[in-house]
C-alpha positions as CSV (number, residue, x, y, z in Angstrom):
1,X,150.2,128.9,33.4
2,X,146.6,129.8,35.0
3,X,147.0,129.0,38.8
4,X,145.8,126.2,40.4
5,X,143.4,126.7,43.6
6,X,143.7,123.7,46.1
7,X,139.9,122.6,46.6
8,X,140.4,123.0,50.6
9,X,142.4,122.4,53.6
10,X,140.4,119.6,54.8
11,X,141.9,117.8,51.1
12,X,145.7,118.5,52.6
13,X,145.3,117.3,55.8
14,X,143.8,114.0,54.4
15,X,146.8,113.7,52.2
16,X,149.9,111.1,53.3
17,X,152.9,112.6,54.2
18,X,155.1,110.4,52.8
19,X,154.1,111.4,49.2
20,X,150.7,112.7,49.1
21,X,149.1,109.0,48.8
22,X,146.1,109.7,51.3
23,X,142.6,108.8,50.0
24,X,140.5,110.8,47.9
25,X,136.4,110.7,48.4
26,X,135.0,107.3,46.4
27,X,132.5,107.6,43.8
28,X,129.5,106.9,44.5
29,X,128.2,103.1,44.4
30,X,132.3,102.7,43.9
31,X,133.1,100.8,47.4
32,X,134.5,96.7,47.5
33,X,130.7,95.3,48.3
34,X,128.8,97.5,45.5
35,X,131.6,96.9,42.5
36,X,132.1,93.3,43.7
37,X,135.8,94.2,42.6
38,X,137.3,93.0,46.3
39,X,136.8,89.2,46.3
40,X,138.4,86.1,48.2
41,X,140.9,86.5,45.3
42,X,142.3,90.0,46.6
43,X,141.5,93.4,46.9
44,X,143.3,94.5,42.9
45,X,140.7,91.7,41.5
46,X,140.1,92.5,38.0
47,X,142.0,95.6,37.8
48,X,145.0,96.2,35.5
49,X,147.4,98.4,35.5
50,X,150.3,99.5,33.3
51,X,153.3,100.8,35.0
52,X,155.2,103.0,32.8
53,X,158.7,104.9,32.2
54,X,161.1,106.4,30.2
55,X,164.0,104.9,32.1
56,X,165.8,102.4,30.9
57,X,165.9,98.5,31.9
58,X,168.2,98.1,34.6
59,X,168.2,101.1,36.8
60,X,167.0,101.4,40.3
61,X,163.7,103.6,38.7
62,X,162.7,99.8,36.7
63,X,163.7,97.9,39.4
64,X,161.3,100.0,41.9
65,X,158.6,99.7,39.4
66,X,158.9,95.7,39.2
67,X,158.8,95.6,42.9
68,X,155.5,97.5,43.1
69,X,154.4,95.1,40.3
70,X,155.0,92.6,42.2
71,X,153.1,93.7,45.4
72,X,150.1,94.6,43.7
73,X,150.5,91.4,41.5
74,X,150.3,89.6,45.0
75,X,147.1,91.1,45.9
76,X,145.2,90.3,42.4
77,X,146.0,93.2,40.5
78,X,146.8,92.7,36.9
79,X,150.2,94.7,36.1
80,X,152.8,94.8,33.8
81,X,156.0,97.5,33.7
82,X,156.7,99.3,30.6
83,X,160.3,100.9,30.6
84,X,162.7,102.3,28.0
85,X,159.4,104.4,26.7
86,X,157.6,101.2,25.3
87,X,154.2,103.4,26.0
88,X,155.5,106.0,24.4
89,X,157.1,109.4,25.6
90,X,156.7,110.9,28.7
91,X,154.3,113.5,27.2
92,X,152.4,110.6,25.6
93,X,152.1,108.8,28.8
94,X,151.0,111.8,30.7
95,X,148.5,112.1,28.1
96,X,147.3,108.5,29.0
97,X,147.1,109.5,32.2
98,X,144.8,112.5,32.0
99,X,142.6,110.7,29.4
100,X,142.0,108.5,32.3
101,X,143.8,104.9,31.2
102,X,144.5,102.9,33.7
103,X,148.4,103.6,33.9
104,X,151.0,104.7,36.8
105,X,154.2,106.0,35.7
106,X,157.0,108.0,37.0
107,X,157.4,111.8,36.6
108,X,159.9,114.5,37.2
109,X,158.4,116.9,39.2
110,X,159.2,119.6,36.6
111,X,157.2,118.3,33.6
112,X,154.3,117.8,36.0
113,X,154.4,121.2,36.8
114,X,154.2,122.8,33.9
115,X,150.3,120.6,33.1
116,X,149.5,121.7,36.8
117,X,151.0,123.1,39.6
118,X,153.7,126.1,38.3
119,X,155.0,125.8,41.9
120,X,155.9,122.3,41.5
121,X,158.6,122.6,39.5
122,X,161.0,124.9,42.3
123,X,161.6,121.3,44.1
124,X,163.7,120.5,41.3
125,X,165.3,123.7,41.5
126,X,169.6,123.7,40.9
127,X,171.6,122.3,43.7
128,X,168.7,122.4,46.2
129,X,169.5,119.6,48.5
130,X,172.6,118.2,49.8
131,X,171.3,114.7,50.6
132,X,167.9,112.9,50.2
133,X,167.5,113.6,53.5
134,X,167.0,117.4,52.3
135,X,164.5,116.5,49.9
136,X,162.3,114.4,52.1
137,X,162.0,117.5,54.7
138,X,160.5,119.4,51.6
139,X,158.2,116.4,50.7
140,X,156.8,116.0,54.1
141,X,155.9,119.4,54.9
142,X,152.3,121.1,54.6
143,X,154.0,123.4,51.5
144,X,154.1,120.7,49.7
145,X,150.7,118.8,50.7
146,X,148.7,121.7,49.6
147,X,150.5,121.2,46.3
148,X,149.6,117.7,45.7
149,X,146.1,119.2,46.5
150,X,146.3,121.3,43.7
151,X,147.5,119.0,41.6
152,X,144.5,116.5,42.1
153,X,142.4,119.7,41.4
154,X,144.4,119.6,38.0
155,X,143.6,116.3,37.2
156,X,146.5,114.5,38.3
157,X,147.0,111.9,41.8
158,X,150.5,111.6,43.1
159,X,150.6,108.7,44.6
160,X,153.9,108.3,46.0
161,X,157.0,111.8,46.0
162,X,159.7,109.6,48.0
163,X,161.7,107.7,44.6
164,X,164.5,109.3,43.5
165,X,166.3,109.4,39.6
166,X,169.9,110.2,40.9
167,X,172.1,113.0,40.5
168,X,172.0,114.2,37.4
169,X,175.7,114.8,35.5
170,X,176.9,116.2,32.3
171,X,178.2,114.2,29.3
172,X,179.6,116.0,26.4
173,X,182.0,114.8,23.5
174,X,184.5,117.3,24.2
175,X,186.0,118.5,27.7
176,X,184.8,120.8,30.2
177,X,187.0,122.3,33.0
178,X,184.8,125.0,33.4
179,X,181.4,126.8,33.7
180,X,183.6,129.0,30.6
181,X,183.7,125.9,29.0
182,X,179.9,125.3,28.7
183,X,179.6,128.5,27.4
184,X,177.4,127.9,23.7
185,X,177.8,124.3,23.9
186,X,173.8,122.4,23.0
187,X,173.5,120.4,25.7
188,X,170.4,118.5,25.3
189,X,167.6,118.7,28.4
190,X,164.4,117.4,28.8
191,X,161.6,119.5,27.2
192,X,160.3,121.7,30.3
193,X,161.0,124.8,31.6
194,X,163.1,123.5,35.0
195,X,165.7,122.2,33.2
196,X,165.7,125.1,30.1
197,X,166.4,128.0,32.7
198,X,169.0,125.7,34.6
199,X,171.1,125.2,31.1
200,X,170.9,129.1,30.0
201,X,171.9,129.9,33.6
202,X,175.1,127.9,32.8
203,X,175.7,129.6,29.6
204,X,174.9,126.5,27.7
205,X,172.2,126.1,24.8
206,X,169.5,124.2,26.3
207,X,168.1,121.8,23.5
208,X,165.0,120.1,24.1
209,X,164.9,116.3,22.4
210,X,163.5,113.4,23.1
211,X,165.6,110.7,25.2
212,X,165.0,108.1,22.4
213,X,166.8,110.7,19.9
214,X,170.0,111.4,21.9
215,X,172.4,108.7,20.6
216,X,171.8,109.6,17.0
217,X,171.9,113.0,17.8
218,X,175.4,113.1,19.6
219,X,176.8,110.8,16.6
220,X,175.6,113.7,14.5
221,X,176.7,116.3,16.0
222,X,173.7,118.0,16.4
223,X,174.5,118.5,20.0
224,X,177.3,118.3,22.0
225,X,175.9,116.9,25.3
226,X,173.0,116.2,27.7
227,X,172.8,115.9,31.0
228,X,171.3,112.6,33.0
229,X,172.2,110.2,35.9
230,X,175.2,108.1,35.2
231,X,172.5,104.8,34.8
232,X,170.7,106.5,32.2
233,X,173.8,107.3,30.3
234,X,175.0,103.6,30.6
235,X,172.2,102.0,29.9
236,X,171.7,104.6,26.8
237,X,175.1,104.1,25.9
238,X,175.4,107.0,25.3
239,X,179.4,106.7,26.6
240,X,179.9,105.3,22.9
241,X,179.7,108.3,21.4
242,X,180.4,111.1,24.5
243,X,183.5,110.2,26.1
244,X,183.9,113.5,28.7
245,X,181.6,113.7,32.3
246,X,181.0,116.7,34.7
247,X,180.6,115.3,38.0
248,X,178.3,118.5,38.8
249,X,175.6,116.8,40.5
250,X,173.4,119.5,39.4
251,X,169.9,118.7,40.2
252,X,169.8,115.7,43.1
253,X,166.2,114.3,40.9
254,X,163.5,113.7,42.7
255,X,160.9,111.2,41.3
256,X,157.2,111.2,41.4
257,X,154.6,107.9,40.9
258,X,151.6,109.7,39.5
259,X,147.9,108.6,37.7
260,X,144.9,110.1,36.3
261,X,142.4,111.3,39.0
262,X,139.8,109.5,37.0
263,X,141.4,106.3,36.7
264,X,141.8,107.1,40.6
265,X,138.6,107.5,41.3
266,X,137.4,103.9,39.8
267,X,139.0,102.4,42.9
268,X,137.8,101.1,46.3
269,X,139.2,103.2,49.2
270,X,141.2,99.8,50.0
271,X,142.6,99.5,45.9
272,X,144.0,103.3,46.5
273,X,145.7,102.0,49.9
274,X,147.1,99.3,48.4
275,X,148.5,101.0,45.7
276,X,149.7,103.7,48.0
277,X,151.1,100.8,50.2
278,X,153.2,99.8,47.7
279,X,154.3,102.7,45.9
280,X,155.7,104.0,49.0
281,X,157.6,100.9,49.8
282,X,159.1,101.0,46.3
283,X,160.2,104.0,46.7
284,X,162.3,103.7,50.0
285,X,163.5,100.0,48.4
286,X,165.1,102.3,45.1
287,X,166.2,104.9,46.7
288,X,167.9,102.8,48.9
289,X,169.6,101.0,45.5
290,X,171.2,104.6,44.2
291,X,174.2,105.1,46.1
292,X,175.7,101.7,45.3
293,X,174.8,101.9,41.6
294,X,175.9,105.6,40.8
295,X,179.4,104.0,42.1
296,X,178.8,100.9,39.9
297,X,177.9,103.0,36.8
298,X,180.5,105.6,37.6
299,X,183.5,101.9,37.2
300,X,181.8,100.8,34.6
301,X,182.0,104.2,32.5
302,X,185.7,105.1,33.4
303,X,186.3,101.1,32.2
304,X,184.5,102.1,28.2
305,X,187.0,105.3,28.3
306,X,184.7,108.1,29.9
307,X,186.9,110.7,31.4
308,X,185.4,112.2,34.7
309,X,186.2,116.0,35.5
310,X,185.7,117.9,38.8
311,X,184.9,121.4,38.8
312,X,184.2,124.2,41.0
313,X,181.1,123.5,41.9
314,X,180.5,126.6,43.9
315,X,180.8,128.6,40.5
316,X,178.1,126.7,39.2
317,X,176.0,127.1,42.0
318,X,176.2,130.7,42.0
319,X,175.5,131.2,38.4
320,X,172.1,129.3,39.2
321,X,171.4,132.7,40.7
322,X,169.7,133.8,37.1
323,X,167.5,130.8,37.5
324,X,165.0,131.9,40.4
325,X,164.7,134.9,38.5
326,X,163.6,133.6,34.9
327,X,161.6,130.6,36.5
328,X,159.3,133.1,38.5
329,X,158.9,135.2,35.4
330,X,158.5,132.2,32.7
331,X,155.9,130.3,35.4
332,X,154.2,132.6,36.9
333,X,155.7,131.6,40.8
334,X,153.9,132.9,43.7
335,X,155.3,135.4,45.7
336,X,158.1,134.1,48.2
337,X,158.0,130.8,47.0
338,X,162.2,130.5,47.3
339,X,162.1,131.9,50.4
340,X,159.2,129.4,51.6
341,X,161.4,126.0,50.4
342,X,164.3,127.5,51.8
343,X,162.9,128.4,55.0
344,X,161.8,124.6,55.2
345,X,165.0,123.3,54.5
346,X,166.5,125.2,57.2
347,X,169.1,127.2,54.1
C-alpha cells in the first residue's frame, strides 16, 4: 500500500485525544451564519445522517449507535441506525463513505488500514492488550494522532477510537484442545490482512467470507469455524450449527466511528463538535456495556449446548510471533513500528 504522509504536525496537535475527533479547517462560506444550517431549531438542522454497521441488533456496538442517534436527534439532526448490514457490507459502506454520503459507521481498525494508513492495522495486532485500559494508552498517544492525520489525508475522518467490539473467540463445529488442533481447519475471518496473518500464524486456513454468509456456510461445511465476539455469534446464531468455543480472547477489538472527509467538510465547526460530542460519549456508554454482556452471552450459549474450552493461551500467544513478521512484509510497516506500540504500552 503506497504510504500515507500526514499533512503536518500542526493537523495532530489539533486532533482530540480521545479519538482523533478535533476539528478540521471549514470550507469556505461553510460556517452556521453563511449556510443558515444552525437555526433556533439546533445546530444538526437539516442535516441527515445514516449510522451504519455490520453488527447485529442487540449488541453493545447497536446499542452505542442508537444512543448517538439519539443525541444528535436531540440537537436537530436527522438520523437513523442501520445494523445487521442493512446498507450493505462493510466494504460497501466504506465505499459510501469515500464517495462522500452522508453516513457514519463503525470500522475495525484493520480494514481501515488497508484503504489508508498500513500502520493502522498493528493496533489490532494478536493479544496486544490486557484490558481496555491498555488500548486507550495506545489511542491517546501522539503515535496514534499522527495516524488519524494520515488517515484524513486519505480521505477518511475518525471521529471517535474509544468503542470497543469485544474479545473476539473461536467457534468451530468440532473440538479444539489445542493450537494442534487448529491445525488446517477453515476458520472463516474477515476479509483483511490483520486477521489473515493472525489465522495462518495459528496454523488454521484463514477464509475470508462475508458475515451475512457464515450460517450457510458452517451448515455446509464449507468451513469449520470463524472467530467473533460471543454477541455476534448469538445474535448470528451461529451456536445452531457450531456447538465447540475457544475462549482465546485473541484480539481484545477495538472499534472505530469513521466518515468521509468530504461529507466532513459540509459541516459547521459546531455540527463536527457535536458529532464528536456524541460519538465519544457513546463510546465510553458501550464499552462500559461489554463486560456484563460477554458474561450474558457466554450463559446464554452454554444454555443452547455450546461447549466452552480453555487452552494454553500462552502457546497461542507465542505462535503470534510469525505475525509481526508477515504483516510488516504484506503492508509495507514502517520501521520499528512493534517496538514503538510496545514502548507505549509500557510491554
Amino acid at each position: 500500500m503506497k504510504k500515507l504522509i500526514a499533512t503536518g504536525l500542526a493537523l495532530v496537535m489539533l486532533l482530540g485525544l480521545a479519538g482523533c475527533g478535533g476539528k478540521t479547517e471549514e470550507p469556505a462560506g461553510n460556517d452556521a451564519e453563511s449556510s443558515g444550517q444552525e437555526t433556533a431549531s439546533g445546530v444538526g438542522e437539516g442535516v441527515e445522517i445514516s449510522l451504519a454497521t455490520v453488527i447485529p441488533d442487540g449488541t453493545p456496538i447497536v446499542e452505542g449507535l442508537q444512543q448517538v442517534s439519539d443525541t444528535l436527534s436531540a440537537q436537530g439532526f436527522s438520523t437513523a441506525v442501520f445494523p445487521a448490514g442493512q446498507l450493505g457490507s462493510l466494504t460497501d459502506v466504506m465505499d459510501r463513505c469515500m464517495a462522500g454520503e452522508n453516513t457514519i459507521m463503525t470500522c475495525d481498525p484493520a480494514d481501515l488500514a488497508d484503504l489508508t494508513v498500513s500502520d493502522m492495522a498493528i493496533v489490532q495486532a494478536p493479544f496486544l492488550y490486557d484490558s481496555w485500559e491498555d488500548m486507550d494508552l495506545l489511542f491517546n498517544s501522539e503515535w496514534w494522532q499522527d495516524i488519524c492525520a494520515q488517515a484524513e489525508s486519505a480521505g477518511m475522518k475518525i471521529i471517535a477510537s474509544n468503542w470497543s467490539f469485544g474479545d473476539r473467540h473461536i467457534l468451530t463445529t468440532k473440538q479444539v484442545s489445542s493450537l494442534a488442533d487448529l491445525a488446517g481447519m477453515k476458520i472463516r475471518v474477515p476479509d483483511n490482512t490483520n486477521f489473515v496473518e493472525t489465522f495462518t500464524a495459528f496454523g488454521a486456513v484463514p477464509t475470508p467470507l462475508a458475515l451475512s454468509d457464515v450460517y450457510s456456510a458452517l451448515s455446509q461445511g464449507t468451513i469449520d469455524g470463524l472467530e467473533n465476539p460471543l454477541s455476534d455469534i448469538y445474535q448470528n446464531k451461529f451456536q445452531e450449527v457450531a456447538k465447540y468455543c475457544v475462549a482465546d480472547a485473541h484480539i481484545k477489538q477495538d472499534c472505530l466511528i469513521i466518515c468521509g472527509m468530504d461529507f466532513w467538510n459540509t459541516l459547521t465547526e459546531q455540527q463536527q463538535d457535536a458529532i464528536v460530542q456524541a460519538a465519544q460519549e457513546a463510546g465510553t456508554y458501550e464499552r462500559g456495556l461489554l463486560d456484563d454482556t460477554e458474561q450474558q452471552m457466554r450463559e446464554k450459549l452454554e444454555e443452547e449446548g455450546v461447549i466452552f474450552t480453555e487452552i494454553d493461551r500462552q502457546e497461542f500467544v507465542d505462535a503470534t510471533e510469525t505475525y509481526y513478521e508477515n504483516c510488516a512484509k504484506e503492508l509495507g510497516w514502517s520501521d520499528g513500528l512493534r517496538e514503538t506500540v510496545m514502548e507505549i504500552l509500557g510491554k
